[in-house]
C-alpha positions in Angstrom: 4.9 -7.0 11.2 5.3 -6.1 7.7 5.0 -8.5 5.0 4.9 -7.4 1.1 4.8 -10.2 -1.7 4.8 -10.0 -5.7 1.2 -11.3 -7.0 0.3 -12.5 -10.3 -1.5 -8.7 -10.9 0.5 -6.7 -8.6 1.7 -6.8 -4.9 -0.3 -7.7 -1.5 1.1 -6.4 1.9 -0.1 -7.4 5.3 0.6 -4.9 8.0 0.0 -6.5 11.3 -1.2 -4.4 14.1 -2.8 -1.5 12.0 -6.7 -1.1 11.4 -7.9 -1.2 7.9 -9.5 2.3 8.7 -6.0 4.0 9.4 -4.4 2.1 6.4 -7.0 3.0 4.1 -7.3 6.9 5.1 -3.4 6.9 4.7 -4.0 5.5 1.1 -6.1 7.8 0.0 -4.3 10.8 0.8 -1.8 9.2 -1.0 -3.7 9.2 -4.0 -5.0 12.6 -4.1 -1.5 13.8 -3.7 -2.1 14.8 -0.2 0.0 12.7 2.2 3.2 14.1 3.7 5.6 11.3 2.6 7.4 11.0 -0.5 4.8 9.1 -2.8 6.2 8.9 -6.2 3.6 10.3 -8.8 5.0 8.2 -11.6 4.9 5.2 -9.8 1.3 5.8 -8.4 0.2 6.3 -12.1 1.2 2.4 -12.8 -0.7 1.2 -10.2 -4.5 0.5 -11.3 -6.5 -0.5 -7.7 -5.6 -0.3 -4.1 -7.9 -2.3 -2.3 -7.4 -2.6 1.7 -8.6 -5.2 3.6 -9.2 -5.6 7.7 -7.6 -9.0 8.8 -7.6 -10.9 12.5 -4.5 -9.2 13.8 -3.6 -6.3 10.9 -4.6 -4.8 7.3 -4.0 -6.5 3.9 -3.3 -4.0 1.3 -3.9 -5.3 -2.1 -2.5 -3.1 -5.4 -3.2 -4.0 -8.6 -1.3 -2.6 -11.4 2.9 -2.7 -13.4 4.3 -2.9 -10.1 6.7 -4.9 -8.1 7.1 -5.2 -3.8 11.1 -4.3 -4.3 9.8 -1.1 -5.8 6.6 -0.1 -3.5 7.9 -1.4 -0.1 10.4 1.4 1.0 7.6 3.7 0.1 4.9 1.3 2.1 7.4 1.4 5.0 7.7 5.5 4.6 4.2 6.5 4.2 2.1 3.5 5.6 4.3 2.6 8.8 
């Protein structure tokens, strides 16, 4: 399951069946440039925080910053999924 919804500061995504551990090591290389999917560098300089969160039955990802879930969720899907 895959979820992503506009917030008041951002987006939040819940990705069910994924530990916060994986999600969180696949965020990072995202933001040291690092990861092997096609992270937009413009778009990764809007967002501000990128907090992720272990849940019941998945991982929350919280990102704070100018963005909007009809921009980040094909790239979620690419590089998080």
């Amino acid at each position: 399951m895959f979820k992503v919804k506009n917030t008041d500061h951002g987006i939040e995504a819940f990705l069910g069946g994924f530990k916060a551990e994986e999600i969180h090591a696949k965020v990072q290389a995202c933001q040291e440039g690092q990861c092997s999917c096609a992270c937009d560098p413009e778009m990764m300089q809007k967002i501000e925080k990128i907090e992720v969160t272990a849940e019941e039955n998945g991982a929350t990802v919280t990102i704070t910053g100018d963005v909007h879930a009809e921009e980040l969720e094909p790239m979620m899907k690419e590089c998080l999924l």
